[in-house]
N, C-alpha and C positions, 0 to 999 in steps of 0.2 A: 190220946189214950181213952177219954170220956169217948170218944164216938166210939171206940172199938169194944170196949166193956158194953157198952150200949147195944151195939150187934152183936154181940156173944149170946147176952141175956136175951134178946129177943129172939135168937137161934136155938137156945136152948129151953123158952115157953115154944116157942111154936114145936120142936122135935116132943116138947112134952103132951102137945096137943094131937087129935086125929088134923090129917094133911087136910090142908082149905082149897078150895078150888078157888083162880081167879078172879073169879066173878064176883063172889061172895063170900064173907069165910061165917055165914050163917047156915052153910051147908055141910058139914064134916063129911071126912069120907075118913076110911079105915090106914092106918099106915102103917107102915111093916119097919121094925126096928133097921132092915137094911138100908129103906128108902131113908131113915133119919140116919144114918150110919152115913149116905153120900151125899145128902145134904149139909151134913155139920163137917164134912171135909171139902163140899167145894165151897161153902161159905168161908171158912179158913183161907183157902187159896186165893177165893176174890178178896181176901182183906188184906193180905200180902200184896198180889196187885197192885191193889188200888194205891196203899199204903208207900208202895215202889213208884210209882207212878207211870207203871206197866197199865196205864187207863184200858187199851183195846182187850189185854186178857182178862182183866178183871172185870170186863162186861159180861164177856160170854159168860164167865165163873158164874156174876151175878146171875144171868138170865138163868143156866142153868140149874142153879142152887134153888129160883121159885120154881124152876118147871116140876123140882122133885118134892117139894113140899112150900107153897106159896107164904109167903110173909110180905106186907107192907116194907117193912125195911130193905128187905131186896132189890125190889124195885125201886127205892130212893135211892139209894147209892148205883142201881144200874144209870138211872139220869144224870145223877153226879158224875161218874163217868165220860157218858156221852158229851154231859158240858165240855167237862178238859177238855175232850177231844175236837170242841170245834163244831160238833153235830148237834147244832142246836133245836135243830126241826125235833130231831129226836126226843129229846133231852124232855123239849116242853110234851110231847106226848106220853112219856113214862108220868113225867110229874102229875099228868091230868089225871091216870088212869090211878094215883094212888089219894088223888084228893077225889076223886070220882067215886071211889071204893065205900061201899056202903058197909059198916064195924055193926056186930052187933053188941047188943047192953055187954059190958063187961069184958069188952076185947082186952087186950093187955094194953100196959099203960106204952111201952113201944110201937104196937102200931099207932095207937092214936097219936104220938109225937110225929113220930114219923109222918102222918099226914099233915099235919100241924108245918112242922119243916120244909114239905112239898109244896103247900100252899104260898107262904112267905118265898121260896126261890121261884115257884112259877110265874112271882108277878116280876120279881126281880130280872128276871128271866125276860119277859116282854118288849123290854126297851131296847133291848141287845141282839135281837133277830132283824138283819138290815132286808133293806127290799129292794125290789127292780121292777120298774116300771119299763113296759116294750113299746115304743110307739112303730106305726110302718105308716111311707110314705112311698109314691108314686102310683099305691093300687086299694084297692077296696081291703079293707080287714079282712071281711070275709071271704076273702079267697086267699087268703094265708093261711097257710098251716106251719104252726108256730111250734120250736118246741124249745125246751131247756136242759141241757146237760143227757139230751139225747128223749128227754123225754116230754111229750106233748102236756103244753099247755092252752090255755083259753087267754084268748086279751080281753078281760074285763077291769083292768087295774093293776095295780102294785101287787107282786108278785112276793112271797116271803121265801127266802135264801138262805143257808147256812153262810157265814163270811167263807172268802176265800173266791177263785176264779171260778168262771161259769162262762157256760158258751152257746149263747143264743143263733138259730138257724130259724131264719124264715122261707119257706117253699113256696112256690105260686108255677101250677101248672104251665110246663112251655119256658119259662125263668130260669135259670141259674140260681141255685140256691144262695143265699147271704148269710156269711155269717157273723158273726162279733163275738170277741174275748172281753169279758169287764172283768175288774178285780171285786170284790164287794167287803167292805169294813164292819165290824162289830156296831150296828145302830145306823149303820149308813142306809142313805136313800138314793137310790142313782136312777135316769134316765138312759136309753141307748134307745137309735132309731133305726134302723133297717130300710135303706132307700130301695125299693123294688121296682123301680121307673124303667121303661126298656130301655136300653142303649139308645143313642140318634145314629142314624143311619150315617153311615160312614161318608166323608166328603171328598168329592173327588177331585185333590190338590193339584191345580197347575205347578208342575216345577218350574221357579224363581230361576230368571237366566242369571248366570255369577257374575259377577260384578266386572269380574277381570274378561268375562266374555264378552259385554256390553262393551265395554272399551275397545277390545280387539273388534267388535262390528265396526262402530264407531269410524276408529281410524281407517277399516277398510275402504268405507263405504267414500271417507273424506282421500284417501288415497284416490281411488279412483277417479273421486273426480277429478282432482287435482292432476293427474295422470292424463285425463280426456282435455281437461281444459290447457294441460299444458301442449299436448298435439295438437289439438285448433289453433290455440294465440301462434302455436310456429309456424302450421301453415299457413295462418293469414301471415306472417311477416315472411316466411318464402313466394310466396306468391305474390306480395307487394313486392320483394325486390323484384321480383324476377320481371312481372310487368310495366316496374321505372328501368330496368333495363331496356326491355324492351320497347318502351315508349322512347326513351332517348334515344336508340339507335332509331326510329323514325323519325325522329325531329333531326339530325344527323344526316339521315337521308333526303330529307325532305331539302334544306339546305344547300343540299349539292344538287336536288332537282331546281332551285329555286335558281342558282346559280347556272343553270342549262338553260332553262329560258331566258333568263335574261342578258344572255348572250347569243341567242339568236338574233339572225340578221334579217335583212326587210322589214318589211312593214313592222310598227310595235306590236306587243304581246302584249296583250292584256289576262289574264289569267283568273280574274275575277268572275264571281259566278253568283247571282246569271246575268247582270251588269257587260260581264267583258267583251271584248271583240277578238275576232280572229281563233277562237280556240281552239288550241293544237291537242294532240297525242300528250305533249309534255306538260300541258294546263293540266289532263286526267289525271297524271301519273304525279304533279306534284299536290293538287286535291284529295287523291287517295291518302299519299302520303301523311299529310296532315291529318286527315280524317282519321288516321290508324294513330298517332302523335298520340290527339285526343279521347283517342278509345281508352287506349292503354294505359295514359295518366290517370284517368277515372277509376280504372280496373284495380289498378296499384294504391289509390286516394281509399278503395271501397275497402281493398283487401286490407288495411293498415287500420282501419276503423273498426272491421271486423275482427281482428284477432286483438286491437285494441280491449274490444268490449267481452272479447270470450276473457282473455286476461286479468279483467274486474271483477266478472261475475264469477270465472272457479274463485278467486282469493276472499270473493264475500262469501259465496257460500263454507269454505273449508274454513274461515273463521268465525262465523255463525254457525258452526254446527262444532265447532271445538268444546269438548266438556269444559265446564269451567273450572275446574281443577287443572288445566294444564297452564302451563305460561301462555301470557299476551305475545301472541305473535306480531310482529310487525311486517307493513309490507310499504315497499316505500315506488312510488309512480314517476316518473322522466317520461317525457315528451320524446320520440324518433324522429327525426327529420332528415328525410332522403330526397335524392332529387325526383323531381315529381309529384310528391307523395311525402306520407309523416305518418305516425302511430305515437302509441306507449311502450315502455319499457319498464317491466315490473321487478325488481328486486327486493331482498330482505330474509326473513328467516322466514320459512314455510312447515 
């Protein structure tokens, strides 16, 4: 009630006074009972206002009430205002402009409080404007253009903010604009940095074979061999039978040539070579025979060796190339023995 008695009285010296300009109220100008007529009813209005805590229309009230006959006091309660409101940038520029105000001798004891008043909340006022500092990184400052809440600033420093959100965009010709949201506190000091570095060129990813594909190579590749080595190890052991057969059926033959000459008659037979005497048709023919004996033993002896050693070499390779996550295979080796001739015989889990 003191503050509004206060503005009443100081509403109704100034409407008693000619209208003050702004600047100075050492300059009078002439006032018309109507202009103090809607001055002394928006002054009413902005004290309702303010009083309601309708802050936003009781500014405009204020502002308007000094447009139409200026008073100090007007302007203190438009900053009061502005404070509620949060618009502090504001706030502390009404305050300056009314401790700014140069009174002349004998002004009324209102306005001079009224400055008086301004003074003590402008300093109080000071601690409570938070700031933001912008740093940018990846490019020169100066090729940034910087702005805040849409509108351009300078990066020389800490930047002074009403509290509340704010939204920093940094530009750099050719770039992708950046931007940042910060919240800002009543007294707060905050940092935000704007990385403006250009992308790294995109890398060009080999795709990863899957894991379950690697495996299916894997076993094909161990399939297969496994598959090759098992057709060689068998036709080495077809072909070794095949040629202990055929060896023993020359030794069989041979036998019964053996038994033809030495059943000829006259003179003896000798059939040794090249030792012998007398030799016949049936000396060639049992010579060959033997000579073919020992082919074929050898052939049968080679090919059981052979399909022996393919038989090792698939079961080492398909189990040196088993992932080691699979079960230990076993593989278990027997000796073949046929007539003539011999091998391996490979069994077990593959």
């Amino acid at each position: 009630m003191r503050s509004r008695r206060r503005l009443r009285l100081a509403l109704l010296l100034v409407l008693a006074l000619p209208a003050v300009p702004a600047t100075a109220i050492s300059q009078p100008a002439p006032s018309t009972a109507q202009t103090k007529a809607a001055a002394r009813a928006l002054a009413d209005k902005a004290w309702e206002h303010f009083n309601a805590g309708r802050y936003e229309e009781a500014l405009a009230a204020f502002r308007e009430a000094d447009a139409q006959v200026h008073a100090p006091p007007f302007l203190l309660f438009a900053a009061r205002s502005c404070e509620r409101l949060g618009r502090l940038l504001e706030a502390r520029s009404l305050y300056q402009r009314v401790v700014d105000e140069p009174l002349v001798a004998g002004a009324p004891q209102e306005f001079q409080q009224a400055q008086a008043d301004a003074r003590i909340e402008l300093t109080a006022l000071a601690s409570r404007i938070p700031t933001l500092e912008i740093a940018i990184a990846g490019v020169a400052p100066g090729a940034v253009e910087l702005t805040l809440d849409g509108e351009r600033v300078v990066q020389t420093g800490p930047v002074e903010c009403d509290p509340g959100e704010h939204t920093v965009t940094a530009t750099v010709q050719g770039l992708r604009p950046v931007t940042k949201t910060i919240q800002l506190s009543e007294g707060g000091k905050e940092r935000v940095t704007l990385d403006l570095a250009p992308p790294p060129a995109p890398a060009v990813a080999t795709p990863a074979t899957p894991r379950h594909a690697r495996e299916d190579a894997g076993m094909d590749v161990r399939g297969a061999a496994l598959v090759g080595g098992g057709v060689l190890t068998g036709a080495g052991v077809v072909a070794g039978v095949v040629f202990t057969l055929v060896a023993n059926g020359k030794a069989s033959d041979a036998k019964r040539q053996w038994r033809v000459v030495d059943a000829m008659e006259g003179e003896a037979v000798d059939c040794r070579y090249p030792a012998g005497i007398n030799q016949t048709q049936e000396c060639g023919e049992l010579r060959s025979l033997v000579d073919d004996q020992y082919l074929f033993s050898n052939l049968a002896l080679w090919s059981f060796i052979g399909a022996g050693a393919s038989a090792i070499g698939t079961l080492g390779y398909v189990w040196l190339a088993a992932a080691p996550s699979e079960p230990e295979r076993q593989v278990r080796l027997a000796p073949l023995v046929l007539p003539g001739g011999g091998g391996l015989v490979a069994g077990g889990a593959f």
